[in-house]
N, CA, C and O atoms as a GROMACS GRO file, in nm:
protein
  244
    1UNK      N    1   3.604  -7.278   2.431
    1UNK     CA    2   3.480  -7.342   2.469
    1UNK      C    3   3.499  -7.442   2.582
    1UNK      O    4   3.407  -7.474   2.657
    2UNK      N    5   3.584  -7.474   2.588
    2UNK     CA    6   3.622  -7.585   2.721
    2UNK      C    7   3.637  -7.564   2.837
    2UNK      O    8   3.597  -7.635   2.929
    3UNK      N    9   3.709  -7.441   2.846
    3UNK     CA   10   3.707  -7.324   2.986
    3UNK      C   11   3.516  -7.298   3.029
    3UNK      O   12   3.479  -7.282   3.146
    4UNK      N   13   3.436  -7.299   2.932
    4UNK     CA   14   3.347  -7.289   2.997
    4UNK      C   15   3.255  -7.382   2.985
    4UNK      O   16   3.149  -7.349   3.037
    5UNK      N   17   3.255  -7.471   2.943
    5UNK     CA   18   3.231  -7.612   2.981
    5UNK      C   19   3.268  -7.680   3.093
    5UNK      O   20   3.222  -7.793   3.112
    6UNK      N   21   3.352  -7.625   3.181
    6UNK     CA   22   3.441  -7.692   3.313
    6UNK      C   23   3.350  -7.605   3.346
    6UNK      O   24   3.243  -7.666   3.348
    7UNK      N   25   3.332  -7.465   3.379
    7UNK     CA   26   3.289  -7.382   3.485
    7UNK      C   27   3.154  -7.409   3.485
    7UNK      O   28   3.102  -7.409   3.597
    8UNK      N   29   3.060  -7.440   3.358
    8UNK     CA   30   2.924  -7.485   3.378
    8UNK      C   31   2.923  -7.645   3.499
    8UNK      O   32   2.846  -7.662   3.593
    9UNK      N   33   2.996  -7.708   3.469
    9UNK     CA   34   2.992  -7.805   3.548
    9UNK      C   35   3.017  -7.772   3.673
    9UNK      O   36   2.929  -7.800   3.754
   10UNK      N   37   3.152  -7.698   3.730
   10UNK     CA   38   3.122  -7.689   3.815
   10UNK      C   39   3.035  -7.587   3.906
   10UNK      O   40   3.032  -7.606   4.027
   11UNK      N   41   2.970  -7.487   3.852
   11UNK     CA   42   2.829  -7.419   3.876
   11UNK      C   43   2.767  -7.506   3.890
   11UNK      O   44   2.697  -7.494   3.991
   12UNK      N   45   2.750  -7.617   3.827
   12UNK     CA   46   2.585  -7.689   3.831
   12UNK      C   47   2.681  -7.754   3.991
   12UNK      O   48   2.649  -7.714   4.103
   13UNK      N   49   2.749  -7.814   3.978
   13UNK     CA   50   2.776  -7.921   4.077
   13UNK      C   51   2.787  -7.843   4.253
   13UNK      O   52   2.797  -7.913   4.353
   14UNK      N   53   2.783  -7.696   4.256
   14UNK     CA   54   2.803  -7.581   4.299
   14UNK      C   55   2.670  -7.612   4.376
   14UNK      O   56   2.561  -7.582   4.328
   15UNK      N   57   2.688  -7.701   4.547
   15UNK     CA   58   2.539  -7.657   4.625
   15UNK      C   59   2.547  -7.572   4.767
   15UNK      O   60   2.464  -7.586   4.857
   16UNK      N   61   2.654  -7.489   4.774
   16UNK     CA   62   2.648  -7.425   4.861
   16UNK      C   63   2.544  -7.274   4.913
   16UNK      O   64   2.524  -7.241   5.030
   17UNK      N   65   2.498  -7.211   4.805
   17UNK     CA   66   2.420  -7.160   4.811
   17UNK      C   67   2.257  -7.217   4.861
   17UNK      O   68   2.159  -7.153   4.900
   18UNK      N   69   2.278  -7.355   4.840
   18UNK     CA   70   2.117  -7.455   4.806
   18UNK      C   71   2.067  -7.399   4.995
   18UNK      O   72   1.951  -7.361   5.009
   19UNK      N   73   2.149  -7.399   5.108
   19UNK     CA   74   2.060  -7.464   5.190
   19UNK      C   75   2.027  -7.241   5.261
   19UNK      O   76   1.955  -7.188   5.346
   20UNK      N   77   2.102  -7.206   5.186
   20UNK     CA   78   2.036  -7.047   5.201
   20UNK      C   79   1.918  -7.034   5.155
   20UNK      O   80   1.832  -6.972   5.216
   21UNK      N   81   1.899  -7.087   5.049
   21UNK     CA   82   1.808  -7.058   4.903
   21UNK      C   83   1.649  -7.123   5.041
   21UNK      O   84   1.539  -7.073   5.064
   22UNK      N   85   1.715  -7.244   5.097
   22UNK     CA   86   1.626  -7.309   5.161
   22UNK      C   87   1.537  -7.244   5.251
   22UNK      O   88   1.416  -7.223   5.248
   23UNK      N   89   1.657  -7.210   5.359
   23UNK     CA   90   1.612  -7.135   5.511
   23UNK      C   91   1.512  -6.980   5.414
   23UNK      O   92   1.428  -6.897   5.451
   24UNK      N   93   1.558  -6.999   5.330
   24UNK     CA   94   1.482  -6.857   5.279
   24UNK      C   95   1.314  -6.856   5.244
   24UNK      O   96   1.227  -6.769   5.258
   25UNK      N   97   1.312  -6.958   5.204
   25UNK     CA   98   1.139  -7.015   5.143
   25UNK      C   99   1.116  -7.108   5.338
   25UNK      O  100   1.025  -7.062   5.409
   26UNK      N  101   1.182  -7.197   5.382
   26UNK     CA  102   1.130  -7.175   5.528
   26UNK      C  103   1.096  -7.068   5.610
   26UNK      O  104   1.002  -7.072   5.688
   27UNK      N  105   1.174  -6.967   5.596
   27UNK     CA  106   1.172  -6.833   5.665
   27UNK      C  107   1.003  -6.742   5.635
   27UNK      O  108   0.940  -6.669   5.711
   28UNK      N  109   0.972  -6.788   5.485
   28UNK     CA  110   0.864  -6.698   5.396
   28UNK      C  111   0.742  -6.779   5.481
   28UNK      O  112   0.650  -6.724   5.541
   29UNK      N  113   0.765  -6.913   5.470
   29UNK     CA  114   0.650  -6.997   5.461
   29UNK      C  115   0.608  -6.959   5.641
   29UNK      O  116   0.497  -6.922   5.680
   30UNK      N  117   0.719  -6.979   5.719
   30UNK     CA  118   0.654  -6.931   5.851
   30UNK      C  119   0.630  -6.786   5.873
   30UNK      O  120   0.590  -6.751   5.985
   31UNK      N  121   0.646  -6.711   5.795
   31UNK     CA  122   0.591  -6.564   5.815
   31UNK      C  123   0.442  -6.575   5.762
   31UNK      O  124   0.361  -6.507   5.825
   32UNK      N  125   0.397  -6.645   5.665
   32UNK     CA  126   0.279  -6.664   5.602
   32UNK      C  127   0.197  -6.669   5.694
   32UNK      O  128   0.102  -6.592   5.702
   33UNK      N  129   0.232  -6.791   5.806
   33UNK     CA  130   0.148  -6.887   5.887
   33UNK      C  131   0.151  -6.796   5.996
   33UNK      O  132   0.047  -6.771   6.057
   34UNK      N  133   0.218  -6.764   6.016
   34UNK     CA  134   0.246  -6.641   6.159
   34UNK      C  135   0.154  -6.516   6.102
   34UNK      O  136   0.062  -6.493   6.180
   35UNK      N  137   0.154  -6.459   6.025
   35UNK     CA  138   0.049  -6.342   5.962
   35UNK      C  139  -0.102  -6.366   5.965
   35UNK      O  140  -0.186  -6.281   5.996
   36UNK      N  141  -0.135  -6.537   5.917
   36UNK     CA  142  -0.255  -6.523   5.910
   36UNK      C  143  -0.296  -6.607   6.011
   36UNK      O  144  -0.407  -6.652   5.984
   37UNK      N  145  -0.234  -6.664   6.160
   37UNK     CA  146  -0.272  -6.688   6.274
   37UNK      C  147  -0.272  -6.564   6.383
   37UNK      O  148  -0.331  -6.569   6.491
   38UNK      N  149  -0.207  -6.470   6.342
   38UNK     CA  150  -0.235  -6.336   6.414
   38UNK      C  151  -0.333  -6.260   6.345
   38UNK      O  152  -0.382  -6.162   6.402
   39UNK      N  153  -0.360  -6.284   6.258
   39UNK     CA  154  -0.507  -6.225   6.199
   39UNK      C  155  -0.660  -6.281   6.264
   39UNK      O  156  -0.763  -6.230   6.309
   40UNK      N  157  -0.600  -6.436   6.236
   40UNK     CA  158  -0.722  -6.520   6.298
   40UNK      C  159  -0.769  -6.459   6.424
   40UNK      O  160  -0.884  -6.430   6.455
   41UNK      N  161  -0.590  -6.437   6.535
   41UNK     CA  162  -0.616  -6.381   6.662
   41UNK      C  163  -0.682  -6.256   6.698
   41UNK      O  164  -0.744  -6.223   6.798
   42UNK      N  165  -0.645  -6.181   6.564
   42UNK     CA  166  -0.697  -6.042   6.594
   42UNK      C  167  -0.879  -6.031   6.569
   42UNK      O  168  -0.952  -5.948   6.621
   43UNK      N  169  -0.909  -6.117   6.497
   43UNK     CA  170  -1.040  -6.102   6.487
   43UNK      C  171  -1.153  -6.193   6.552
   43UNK      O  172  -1.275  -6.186   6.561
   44UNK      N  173  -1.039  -6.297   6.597
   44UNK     CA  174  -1.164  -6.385   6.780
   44UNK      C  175  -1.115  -6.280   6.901
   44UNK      O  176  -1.161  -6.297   7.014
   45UNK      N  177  -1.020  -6.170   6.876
   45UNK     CA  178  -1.030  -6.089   7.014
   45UNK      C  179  -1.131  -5.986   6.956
   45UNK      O  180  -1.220  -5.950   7.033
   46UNK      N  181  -1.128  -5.926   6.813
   46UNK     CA  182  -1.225  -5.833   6.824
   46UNK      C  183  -1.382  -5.920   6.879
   46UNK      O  184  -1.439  -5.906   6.987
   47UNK      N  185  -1.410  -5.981   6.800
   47UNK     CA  186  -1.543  -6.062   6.848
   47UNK      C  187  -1.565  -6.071   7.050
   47UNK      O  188  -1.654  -6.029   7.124
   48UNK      N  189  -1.467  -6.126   7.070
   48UNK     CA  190  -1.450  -6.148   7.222
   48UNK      C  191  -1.492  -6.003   7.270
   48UNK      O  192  -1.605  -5.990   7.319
   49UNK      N  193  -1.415  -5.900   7.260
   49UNK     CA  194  -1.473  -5.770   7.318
   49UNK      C  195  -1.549  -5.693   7.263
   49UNK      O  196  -1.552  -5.591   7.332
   50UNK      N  197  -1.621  -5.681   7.165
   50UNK     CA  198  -1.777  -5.685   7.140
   50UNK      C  199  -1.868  -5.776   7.181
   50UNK      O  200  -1.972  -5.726   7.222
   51UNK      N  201  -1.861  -5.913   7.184
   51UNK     CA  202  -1.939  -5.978   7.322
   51UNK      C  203  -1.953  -5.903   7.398
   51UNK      O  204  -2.046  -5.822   7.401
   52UNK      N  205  -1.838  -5.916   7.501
   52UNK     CA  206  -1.883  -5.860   7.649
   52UNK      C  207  -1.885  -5.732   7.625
   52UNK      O  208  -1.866  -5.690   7.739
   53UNK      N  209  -1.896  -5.618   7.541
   53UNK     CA  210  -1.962  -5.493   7.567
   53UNK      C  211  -2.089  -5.473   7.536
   53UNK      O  212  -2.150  -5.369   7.564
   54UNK      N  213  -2.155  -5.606   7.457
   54UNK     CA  214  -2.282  -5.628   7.455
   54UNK      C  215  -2.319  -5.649   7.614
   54UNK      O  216  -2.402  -5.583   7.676
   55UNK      N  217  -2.232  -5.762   7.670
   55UNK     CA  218  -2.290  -5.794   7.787
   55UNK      C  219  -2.285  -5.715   7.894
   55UNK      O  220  -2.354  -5.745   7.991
   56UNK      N  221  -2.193  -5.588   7.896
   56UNK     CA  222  -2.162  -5.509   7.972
   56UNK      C  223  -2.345  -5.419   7.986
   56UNK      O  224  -2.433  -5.420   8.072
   57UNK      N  225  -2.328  -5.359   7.861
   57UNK     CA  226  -2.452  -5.261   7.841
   57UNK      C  227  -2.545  -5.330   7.855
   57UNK      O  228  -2.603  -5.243   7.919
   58UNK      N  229  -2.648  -5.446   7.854
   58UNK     CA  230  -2.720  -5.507   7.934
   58UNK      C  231  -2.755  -5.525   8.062
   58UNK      O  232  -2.866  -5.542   8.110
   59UNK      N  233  -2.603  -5.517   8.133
   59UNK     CA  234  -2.606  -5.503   8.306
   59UNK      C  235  -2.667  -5.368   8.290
   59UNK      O  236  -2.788  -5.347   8.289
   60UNK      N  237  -2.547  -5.253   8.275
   60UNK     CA  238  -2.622  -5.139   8.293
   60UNK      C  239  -2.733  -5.093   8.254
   60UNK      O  240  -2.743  -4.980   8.302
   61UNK      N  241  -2.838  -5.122   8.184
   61UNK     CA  242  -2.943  -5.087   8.149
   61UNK      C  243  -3.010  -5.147   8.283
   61UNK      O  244  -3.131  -5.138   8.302
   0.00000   0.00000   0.00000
């Protein structure tokens, strides 16, 4: 029981994995924000060019 009583300790005391674990939930969180600001983008460009093909077909008429 003492052999693994040392190794729990030093697991817990064990933070080298911590700043992977990190960049990993940073990595998620800016894909989030990047997904739904290119969404935003994609749908003020659709709007934008349905405008002006409204405004287009008006000239030509």
């Amino acid at each position: 029981m003492r052999i693994k009583a040392e190794n729990e300790k030093t697991l817990l005391a064990d933070k080298r994995g911590l700043t992977t674990v990190e960049y990993i939930i940073v990595l998620g969180l800016i894909a989030v924000v990047g997904i739904a600001a290119w969404q935003q983008f994609g749908e003020t460009l659709i709007g934008e060019v349905e405008a002006a093909d409204g405004y287009i077909a008006d000239v030509v008429q």
